[in-house]
C-alpha positions in Angstrom: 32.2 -13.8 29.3 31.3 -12.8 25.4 27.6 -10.8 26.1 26.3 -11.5 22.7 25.4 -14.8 21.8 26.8 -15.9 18.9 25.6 -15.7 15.5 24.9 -18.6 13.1 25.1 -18.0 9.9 22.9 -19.5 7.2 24.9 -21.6 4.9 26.2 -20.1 1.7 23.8 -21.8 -1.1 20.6 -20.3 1.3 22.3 -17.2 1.4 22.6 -16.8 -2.5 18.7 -17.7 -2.8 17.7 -14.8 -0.8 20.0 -12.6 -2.0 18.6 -13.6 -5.8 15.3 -13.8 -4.9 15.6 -10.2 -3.8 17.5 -8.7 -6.9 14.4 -10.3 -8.7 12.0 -8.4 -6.6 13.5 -5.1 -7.0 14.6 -5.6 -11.0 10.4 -6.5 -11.6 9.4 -3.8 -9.0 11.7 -0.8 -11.3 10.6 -2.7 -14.7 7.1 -2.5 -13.0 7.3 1.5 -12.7 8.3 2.5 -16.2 6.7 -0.6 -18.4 2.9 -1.3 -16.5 1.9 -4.9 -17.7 0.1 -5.6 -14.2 -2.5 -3.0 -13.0 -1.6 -1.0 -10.4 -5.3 -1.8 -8.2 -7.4 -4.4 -8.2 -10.6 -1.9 -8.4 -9.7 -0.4 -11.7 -13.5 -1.5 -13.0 -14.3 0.7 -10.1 -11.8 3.4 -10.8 -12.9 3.6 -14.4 -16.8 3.7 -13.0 -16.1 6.4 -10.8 -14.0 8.8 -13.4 -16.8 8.4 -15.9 -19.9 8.4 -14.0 -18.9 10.1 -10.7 -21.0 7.0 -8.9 -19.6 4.3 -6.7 -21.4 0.7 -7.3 -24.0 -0.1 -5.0 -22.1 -3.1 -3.2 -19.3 -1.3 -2.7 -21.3 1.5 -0.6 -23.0 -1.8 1.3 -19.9 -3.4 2.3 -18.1 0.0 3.3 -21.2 1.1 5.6 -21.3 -2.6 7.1 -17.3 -2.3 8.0 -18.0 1.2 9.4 -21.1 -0.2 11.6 -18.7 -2.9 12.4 -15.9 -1.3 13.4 -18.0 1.6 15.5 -18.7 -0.2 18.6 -14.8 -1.2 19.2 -13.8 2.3 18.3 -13.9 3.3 22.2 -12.1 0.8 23.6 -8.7 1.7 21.9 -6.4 4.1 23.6 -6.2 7.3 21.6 -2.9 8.5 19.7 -2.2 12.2 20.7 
């Protein structure tokens, strides 16, 4: 009796779109490294704010304190990592 069940393979044409799709990926991701068309953060308003005037937008302190206050009462029922 074989103990591993056996394995199915996807057919051929499948096989070749995944296998494309992921060259694709990796050819944008190292073009993407040495030639940046796309920034590299959404918050780059925020960056550029920050570098110049050493001040985070008001909002952006808001919504960080409310996901702290948030996140605070569920904090003790997690186990801890040691």
């Amino acid at each position: 009796m074989n103990p591993h069940p056996p394995i199915t393979l996807r057919p051929r044409w499948q096989r070749w779109v995944w296998l494309l799709c992921g060259v694709l990926s990796l050819i944008t991701g190292v073009v993407g490294i040495v030639l940046p068309l796309l920034p590299t953060t959404r918050f780059g308003p925020m960056v550029r704010d920050w570098r110049a005037q050493r001040a985070l937008p008001l909002r952006a302190k808001q919504l960080a304190m409310a996901m702290w206050l948030w996140r605070l009462p569920t904090r003790k029922t997690e186990p801890r990592l040691r």
